[in-house]
C-alpha positions in Angstrom: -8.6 -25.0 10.6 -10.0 -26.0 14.0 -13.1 -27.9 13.5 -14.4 -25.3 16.3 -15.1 -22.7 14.1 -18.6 -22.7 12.9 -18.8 -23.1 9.2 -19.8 -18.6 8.2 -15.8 -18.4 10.4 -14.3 -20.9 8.1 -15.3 -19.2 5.1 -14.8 -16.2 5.9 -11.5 -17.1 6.9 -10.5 -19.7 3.8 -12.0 -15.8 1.5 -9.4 -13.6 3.7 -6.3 -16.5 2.6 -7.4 -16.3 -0.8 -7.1 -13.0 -1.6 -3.8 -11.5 -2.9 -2.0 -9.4 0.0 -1.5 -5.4 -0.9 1.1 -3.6 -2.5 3.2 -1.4 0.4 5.1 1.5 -0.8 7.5 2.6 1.6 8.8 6.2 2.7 12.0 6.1 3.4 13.6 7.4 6.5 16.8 8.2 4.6 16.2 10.1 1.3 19.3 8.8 -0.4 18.6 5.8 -1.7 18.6 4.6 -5.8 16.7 2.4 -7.7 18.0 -0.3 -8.7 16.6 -0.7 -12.4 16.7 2.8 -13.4 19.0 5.1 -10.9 16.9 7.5 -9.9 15.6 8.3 -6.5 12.3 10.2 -5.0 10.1 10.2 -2.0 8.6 6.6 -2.3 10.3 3.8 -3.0 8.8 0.1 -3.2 11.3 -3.1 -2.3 12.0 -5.9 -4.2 14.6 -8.5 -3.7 17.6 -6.9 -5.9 16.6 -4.1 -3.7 14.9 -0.8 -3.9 12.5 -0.1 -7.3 11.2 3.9 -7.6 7.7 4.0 -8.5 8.0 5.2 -12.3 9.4 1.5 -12.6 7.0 -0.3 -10.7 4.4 1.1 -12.8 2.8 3.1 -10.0 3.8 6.5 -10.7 0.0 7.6 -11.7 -1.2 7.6 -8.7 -2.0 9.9 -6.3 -1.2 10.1 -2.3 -4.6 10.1 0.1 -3.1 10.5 3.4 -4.2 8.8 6.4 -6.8 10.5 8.6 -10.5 10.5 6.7 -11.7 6.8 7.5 -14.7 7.5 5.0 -12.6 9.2 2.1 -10.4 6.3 2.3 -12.7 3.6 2.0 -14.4 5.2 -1.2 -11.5 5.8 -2.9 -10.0 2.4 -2.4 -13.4 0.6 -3.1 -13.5 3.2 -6.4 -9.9 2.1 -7.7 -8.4 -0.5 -9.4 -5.2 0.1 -8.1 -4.1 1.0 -4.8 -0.8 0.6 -2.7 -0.4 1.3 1.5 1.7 3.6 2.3 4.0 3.2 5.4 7.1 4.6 7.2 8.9 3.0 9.6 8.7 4.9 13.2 12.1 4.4 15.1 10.6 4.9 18.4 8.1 2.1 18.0 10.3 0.2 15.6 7.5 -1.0 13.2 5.8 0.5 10.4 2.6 2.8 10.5 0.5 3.5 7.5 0.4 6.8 6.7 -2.2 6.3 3.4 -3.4 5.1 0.3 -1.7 5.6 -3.5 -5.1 5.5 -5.4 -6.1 6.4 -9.0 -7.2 10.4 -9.4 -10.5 9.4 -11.1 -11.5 7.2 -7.8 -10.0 10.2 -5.4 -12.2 12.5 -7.6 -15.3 10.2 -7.4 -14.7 9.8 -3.8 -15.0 13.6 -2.8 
């Protein structure tokens, strides 16, 4: 770190390294795609390095889509869940990925509303 910073910037940025990055969940441009553990297939997938895992197999299967849109909603539900994943899809004309929302637990998208 640059001995620049004043000392509230270097812990605040030494507490955004620490923390563990997110879980992305990707959907896929091309719906035919397997998983690699179990076979199947569906609308989100998550990668791994063998390659592509469903989300009954990652464990992530209970939870529910918030879409992208309500910055308020969003927040709540993340802050209210113990579990979350971003959602993104790659945009060919941009050639990145966007999000497009949150995978969050039902009882924190219930508390949320």
């Amino acid at each position: 770190m640059s001995p620049q910073l004043s000392e509230a910037k270097r812990e605040r940025l030494a507490e955004k390294a620490s923390r563990a990055p997110e879980l992305v969940v990707i959907q896929p441009l091309n719906q035919e795609w397997t998983c690699h553990r179990c076979g199947g297939s569906g609308g989100l997938l998550m990668m791994e390095p063998p390659g592509p895992a469903c989300l009954h197999c990652v464990g992530l299967d209970d939870l529910e889509f918030l879409p992208a849109g309500d910055a308020l909603l969003t927040r709540r539900a993340k802050a209210n869940s113990a579990r979350y994943a971003v959602v993104v899809r790659f945009s060919r004309t941009r050639r990145r990925y966007e999000r497009q929302g949150l995978l969050v637990e039902p009882r924190a998208l219930a508390d949320a509303l």
